[in-house]
C-alpha positions as CSV (number, residue, x, y, z in Angstrom):
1,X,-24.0,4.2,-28.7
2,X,-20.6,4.3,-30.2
3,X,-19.0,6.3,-27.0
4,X,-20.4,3.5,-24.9
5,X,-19.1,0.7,-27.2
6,X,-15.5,2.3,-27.3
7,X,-15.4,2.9,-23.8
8,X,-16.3,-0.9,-23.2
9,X,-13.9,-1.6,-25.5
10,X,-10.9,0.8,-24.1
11,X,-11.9,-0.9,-20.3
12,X,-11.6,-4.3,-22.2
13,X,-8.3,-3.8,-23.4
14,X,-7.7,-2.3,-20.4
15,X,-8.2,-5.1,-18.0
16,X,-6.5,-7.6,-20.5
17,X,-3.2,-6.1,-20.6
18,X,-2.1,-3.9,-18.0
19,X,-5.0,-3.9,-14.8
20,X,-3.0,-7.1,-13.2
21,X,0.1,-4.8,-13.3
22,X,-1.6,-1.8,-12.0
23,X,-3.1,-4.1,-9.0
24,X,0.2,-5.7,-7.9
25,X,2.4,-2.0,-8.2
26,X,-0.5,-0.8,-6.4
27,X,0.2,-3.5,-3.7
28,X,4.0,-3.2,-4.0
29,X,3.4,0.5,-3.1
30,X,1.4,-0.5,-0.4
31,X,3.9,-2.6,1.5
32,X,7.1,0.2,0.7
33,X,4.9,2.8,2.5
34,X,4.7,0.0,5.2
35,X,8.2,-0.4,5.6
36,X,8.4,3.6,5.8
37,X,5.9,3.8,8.4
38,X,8.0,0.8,10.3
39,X,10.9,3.1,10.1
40,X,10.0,5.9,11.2
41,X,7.4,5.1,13.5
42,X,8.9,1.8,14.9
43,X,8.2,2.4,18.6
44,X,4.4,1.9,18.1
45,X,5.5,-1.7,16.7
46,X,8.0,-2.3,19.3
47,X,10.9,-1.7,16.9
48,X,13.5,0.6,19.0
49,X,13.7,3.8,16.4
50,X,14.7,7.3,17.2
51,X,14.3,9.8,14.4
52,X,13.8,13.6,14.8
53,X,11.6,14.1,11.6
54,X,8.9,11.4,12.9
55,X,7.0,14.5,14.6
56,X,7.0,16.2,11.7
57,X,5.4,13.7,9.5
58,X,3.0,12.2,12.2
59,X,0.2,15.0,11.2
60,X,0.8,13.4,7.5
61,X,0.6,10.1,8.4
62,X,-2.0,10.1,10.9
63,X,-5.1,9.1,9.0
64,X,-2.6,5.9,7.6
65,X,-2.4,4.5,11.1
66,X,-5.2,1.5,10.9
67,X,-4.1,0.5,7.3
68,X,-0.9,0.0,8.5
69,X,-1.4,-1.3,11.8
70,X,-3.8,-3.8,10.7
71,X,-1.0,-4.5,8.1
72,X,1.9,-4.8,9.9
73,X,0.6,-6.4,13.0
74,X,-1.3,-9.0,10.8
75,X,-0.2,-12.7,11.2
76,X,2.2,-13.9,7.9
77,X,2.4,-17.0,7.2
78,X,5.7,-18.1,4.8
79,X,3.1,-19.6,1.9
80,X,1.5,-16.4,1.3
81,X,4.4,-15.4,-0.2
82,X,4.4,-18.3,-3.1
């Protein structure tokens, strides 16, 4: 009973101080390994990029392809970012 009720607690505190911060570093992390995936493998995008160590981390990135894709080749609009 007192586990429970200090765990609630410790999840409560938790989500009142730092869980917004975790979400949007979370998300800023997100769009910095979209950027890097941009750079490196720009061609699939139709960004003109020639780099030597691409073929080296493709088997690393592979699984990361729809995320990205489905990321970068998603229609922004400018209010999203307000």
């Amino acid at each position: 009973m007192i586990s429970k009720l200090t765990h609630a607690l410790k999840n409560f505190i938790y989500g009142a101080t730092t869980y917004d911060y975790v979400i949007d570093l979370m998300h800023k992390q997100f769009l910095h390994e979209c950027l890097f995936q941009a750079a490196i493998f720009g061609d699939r995008y139709g960004i003109p990029t020639s780099n030597y160590y691409r073929l080296r981390l493709l088997p690393l990135l592979m699984k990361k392809f729809p995320l990205f894709d489905r990321e970068i080749l998603r229609e922004k609009d400018l209010l999203e970012k307000l």
